[in-house]
KELOLO-991419 format. One record per residue (C-alpha): residue number from 1; residue in one letter; chain; x, y, z. Coordinates in steps of 0.02 Angstrom, whole numbers, plus 50000, padded with zeros to 5 digits. Example, Ala and Ser with C-alpha at 12.3 -4.5 7.8 and 13.67 -1.06 7.14 Angstrom:
% residues 2
{1,'a','A',{50615,49775,50390}} {2,'s','A',{50684,49947,50357}} 
//
This chain:
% residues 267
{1,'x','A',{51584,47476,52244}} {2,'x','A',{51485,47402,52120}} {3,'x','A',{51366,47241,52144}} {4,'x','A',{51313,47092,52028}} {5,'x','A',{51195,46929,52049}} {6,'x','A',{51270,46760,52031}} {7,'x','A',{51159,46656,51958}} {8,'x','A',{51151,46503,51854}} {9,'x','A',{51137,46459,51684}} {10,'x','A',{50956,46451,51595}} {11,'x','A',{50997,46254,51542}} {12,'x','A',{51011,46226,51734}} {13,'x','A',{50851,46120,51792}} {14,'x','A',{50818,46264,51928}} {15,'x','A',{50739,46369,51770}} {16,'x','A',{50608,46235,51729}} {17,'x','A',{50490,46302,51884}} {18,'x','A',{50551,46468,51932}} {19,'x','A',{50567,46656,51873}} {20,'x','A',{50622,46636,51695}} {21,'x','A',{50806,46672,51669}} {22,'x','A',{50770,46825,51538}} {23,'x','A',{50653,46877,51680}} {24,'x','A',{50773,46875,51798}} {25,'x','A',{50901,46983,51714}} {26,'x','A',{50782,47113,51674}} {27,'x','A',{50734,47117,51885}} {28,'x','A',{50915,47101,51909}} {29,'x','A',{50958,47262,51807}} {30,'x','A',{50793,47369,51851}} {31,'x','A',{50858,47360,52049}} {32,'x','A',{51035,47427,52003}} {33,'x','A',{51136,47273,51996}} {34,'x','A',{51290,47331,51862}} {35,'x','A',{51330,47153,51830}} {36,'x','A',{51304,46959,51839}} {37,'x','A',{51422,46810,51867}} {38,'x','A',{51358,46616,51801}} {39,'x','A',{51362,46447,51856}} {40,'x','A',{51338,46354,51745}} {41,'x','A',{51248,46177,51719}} {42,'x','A',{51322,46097,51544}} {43,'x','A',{51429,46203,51459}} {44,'x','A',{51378,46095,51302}} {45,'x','A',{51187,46150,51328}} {46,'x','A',{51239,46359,51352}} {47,'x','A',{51190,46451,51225}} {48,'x','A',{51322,46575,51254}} {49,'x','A',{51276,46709,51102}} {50,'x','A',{51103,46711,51182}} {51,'x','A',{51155,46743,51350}} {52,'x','A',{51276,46880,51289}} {53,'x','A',{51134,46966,51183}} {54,'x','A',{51020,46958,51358}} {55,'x','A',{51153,47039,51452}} {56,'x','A',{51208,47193,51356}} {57,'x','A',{51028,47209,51318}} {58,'x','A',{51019,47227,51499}} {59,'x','A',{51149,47331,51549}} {60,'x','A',{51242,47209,51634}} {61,'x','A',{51436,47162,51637}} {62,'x','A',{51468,46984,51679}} {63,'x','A',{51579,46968,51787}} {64,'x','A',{51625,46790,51846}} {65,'x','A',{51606,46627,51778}} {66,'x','A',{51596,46488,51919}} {67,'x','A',{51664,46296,51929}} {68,'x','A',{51587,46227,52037}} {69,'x','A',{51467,46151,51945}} {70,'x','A',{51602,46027,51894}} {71,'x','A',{51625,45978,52052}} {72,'x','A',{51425,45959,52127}} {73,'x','A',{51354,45892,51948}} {74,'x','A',{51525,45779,51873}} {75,'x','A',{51632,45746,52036}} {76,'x','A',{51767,45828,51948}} {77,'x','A',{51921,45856,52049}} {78,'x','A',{52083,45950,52028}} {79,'x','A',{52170,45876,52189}} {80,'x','A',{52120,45696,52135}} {81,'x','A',{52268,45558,52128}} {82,'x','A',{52211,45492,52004}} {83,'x','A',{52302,45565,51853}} {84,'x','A',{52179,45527,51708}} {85,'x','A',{52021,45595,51827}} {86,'x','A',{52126,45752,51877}} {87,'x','A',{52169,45775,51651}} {88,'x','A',{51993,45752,51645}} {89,'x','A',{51936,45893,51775}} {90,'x','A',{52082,46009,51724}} {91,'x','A',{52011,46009,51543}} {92,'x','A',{51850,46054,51595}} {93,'x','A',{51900,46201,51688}} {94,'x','A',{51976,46255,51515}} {95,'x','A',{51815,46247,51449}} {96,'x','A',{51770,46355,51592}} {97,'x','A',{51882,46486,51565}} {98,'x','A',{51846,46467,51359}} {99,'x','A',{51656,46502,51403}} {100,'x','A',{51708,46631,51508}} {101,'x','A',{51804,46731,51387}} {102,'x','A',{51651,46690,51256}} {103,'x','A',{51524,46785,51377}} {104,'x','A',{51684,46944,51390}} {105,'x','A',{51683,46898,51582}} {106,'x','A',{51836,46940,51706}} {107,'x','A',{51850,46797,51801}} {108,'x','A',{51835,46612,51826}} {109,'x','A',{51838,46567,52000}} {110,'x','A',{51895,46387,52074}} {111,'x','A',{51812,46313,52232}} {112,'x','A',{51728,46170,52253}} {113,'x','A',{51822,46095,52108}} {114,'x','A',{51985,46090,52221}} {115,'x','A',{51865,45937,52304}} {116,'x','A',{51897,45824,52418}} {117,'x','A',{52027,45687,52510}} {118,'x','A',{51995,45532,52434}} {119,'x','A',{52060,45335,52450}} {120,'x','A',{52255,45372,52404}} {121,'x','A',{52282,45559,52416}} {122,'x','A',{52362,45639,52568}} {123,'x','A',{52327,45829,52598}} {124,'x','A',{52525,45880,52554}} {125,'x','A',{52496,45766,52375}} {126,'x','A',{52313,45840,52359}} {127,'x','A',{52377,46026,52369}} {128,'x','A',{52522,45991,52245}} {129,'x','A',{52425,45906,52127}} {130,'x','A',{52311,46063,52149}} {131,'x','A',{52464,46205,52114}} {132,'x','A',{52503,46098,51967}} {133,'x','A',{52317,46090,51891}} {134,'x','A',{52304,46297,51919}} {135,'x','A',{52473,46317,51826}} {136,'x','A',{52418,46238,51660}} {137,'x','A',{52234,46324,51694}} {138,'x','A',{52325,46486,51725}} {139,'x','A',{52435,46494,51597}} {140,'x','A',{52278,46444,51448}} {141,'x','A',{52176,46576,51562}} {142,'x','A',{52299,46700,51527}} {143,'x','A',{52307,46665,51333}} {144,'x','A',{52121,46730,51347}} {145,'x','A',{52137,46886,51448}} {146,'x','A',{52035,46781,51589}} {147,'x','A',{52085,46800,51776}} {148,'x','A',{52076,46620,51879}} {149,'x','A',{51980,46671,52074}} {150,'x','A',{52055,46553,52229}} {151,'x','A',{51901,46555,52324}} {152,'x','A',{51936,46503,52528}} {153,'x','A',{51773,46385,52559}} {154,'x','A',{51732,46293,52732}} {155,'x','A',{51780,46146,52784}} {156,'x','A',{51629,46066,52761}} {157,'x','A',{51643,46069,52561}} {158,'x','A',{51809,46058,52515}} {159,'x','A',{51971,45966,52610}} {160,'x','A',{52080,46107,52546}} {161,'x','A',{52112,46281,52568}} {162,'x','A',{51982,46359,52689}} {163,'x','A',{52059,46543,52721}} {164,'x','A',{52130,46688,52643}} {165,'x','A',{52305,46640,52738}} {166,'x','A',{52303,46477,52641}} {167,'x','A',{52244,46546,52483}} {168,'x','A',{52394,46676,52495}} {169,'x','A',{52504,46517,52508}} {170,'x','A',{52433,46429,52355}} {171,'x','A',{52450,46587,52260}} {172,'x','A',{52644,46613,52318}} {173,'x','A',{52670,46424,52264}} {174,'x','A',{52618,46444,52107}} {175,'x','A',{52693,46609,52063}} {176,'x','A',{52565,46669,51924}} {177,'x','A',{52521,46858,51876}} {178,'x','A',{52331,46811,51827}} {179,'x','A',{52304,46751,51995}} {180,'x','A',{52206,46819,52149}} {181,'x','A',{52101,46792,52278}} {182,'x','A',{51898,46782,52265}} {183,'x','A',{51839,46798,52467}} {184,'x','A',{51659,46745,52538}} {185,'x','A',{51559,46834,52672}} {186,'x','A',{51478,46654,52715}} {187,'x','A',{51640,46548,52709}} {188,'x','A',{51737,46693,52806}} {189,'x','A',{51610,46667,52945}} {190,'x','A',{51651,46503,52973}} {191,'x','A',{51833,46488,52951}} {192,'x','A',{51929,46647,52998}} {193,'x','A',{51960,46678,53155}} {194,'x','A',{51952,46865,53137}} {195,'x','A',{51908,46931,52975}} {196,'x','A',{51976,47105,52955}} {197,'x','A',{52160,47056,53003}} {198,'x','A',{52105,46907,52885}} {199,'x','A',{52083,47057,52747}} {200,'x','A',{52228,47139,52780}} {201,'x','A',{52333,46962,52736}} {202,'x','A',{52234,46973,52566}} {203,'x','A',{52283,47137,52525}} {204,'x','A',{52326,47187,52337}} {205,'x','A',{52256,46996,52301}} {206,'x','A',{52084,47011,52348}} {207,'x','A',{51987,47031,52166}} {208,'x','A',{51829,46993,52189}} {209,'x','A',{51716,46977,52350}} {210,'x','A',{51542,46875,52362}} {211,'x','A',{51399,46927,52494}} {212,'x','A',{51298,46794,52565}} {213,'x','A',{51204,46803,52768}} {214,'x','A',{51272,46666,52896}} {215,'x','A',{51125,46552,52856}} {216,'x','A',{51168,46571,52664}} {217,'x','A',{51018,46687,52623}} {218,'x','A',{51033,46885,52573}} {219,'x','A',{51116,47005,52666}} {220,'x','A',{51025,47066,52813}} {221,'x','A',{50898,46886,52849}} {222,'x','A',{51046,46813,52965}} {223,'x','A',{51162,46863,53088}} {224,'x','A',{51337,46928,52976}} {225,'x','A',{51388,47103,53042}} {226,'x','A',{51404,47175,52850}} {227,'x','A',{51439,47330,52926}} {228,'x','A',{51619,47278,53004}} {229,'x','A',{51645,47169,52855}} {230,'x','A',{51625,47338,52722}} {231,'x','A',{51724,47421,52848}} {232,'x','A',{51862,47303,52809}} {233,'x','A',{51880,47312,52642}} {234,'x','A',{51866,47488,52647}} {235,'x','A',{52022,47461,52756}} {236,'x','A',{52102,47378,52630}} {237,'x','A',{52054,47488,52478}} {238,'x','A',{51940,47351,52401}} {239,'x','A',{51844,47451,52267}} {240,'x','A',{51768,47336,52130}} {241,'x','A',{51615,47226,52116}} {242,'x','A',{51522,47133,52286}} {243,'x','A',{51435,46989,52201}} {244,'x','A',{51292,46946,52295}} {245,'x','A',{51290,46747,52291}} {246,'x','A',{51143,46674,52403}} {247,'x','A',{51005,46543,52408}} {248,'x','A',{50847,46585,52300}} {249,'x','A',{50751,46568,52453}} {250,'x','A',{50601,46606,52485}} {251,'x','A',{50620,46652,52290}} {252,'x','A',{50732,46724,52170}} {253,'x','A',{50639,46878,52174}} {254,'x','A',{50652,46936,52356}} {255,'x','A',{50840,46872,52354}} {256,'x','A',{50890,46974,52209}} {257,'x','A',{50760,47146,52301}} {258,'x','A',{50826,47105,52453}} {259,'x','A',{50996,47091,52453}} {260,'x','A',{51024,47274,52358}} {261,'x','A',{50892,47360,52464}} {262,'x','A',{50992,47303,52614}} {263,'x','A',{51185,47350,52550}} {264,'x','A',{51117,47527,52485}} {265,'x','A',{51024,47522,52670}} {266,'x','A',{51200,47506,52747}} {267,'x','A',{51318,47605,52621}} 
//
């Protein structure tokens, strides 16, 4: 299995006082990494012909183009009941999956943009208004050769869909080819009750995996068995990129060292 570094965007604020982005890549490739995934800050403020020149300079495929960022910066929402604030966060995960194609990535993967139960919206309503939002999204996504991610996230940040059962669900409801399943070490550890058999209910869905320690950091500075958790997906044939998705704590640099010295430790 391959691995990649998510990472955000070089308009994102983070950049102002850390490792600079170009920087970054170039550690990012020289430790082995074969690709990157984004989250971005503005999509208006990428500049996406720069960041595709840094990256094939590099080496590096991207891989993964995150939401979220629509959620955490915009309160965007694609469960809201509000129609015109759900057209509004719908359209901007088109632009998501428009950047993503413009960067030649795989994916675009949907999480904390599912958001929240508001005033008005009962869970049944929230998860309809949900398949609906990832049928138009899916079908533009497919125009552009882009795959859309259901990512299971805890409880704590999102009111809907927490594990790979209930992802499975969403997937069957909505029926769509260009569909599958992105699954978190660090979410898995807090919601599934046992994740191999967890796995297993994923199987021939599961398209993408993110690494992250219980406490959020890289692999191997909390308390996740990785070990069991490799062994699993193993199990279930799982053979393409582990994107390594932590905090930049106690800096970028020792995440992105870290984390690979401690899967190539294990693997």
């Amino acid at each position: 299995m391959k691995l990649d570094f998510y990472m955000q965007t070089p308009e994102s604020p983070f950049w102002k006082n850390g490792t600079p982005f170009g920087d970054a890549l170039r550690l990012i490739s020289s430790c082995g990494y074969d690709g990157v995934e984004f989250l971005p800050h503005c999509l208006e403020k990428m500049q996406v012909q720069d960041i595709t020149r840094l990256t094939v300079d590099m080496g590096l495929e991207v891989i993964c183009v995150a939401t979220g960022f629509l959620n955490t910066r915009y309160g965007l929402s694609i469960s809201h009941p509000n129609e015109s604030a759900r057209r509004v966060a719908v359209e901007n995960v088109i632009k998501c999956i428009g950047c993503a194609a413009d960067l030649n990535a795989k994916f675009v993967s949907i999480g904390l943009v599912r958001g929240k139960i508001v005033h008005g919206l009962s869970y049944e309503r929230g998860l309809t208004n949900i398949a609906e939002s990832l049928t138009e999204c899916g079908d533009y996504a497919e125009e552009r050769g882009i795959r859309l991610l259901v990512e299971p996230e805890n409880s704590y940040e999102t009111a809907f869909i927490h594990t790979v059962e209930e992802s499975v669900d969403m997937l069957r409801r909505i029926g769509l080819g260009n569909l599958g399943l992105l699954i978190d070490s660090y979410h898995m550890n807090l919601e599934e009750v046992d994740i191999p058999t967890a796995m297993r209910a994923g199987l021939g869905r599961i398209l993408h995996v993110h690494l992250a320690d219980s406490n959020r950091l890289a692999p191997g500075m909390g308390h996740f068995d990785f070990r069991l958790f490799l062994e699993g997906l193993r199990e279930i044939r799982y053979n393409s990129f582990l994107g390594i998705e932590v905090s930049p704590s106690p800096s970028l640099d020792i995440a992105i060292r870290e984390s690979m010295a401690f899967i190539k430790r294990i693997t």
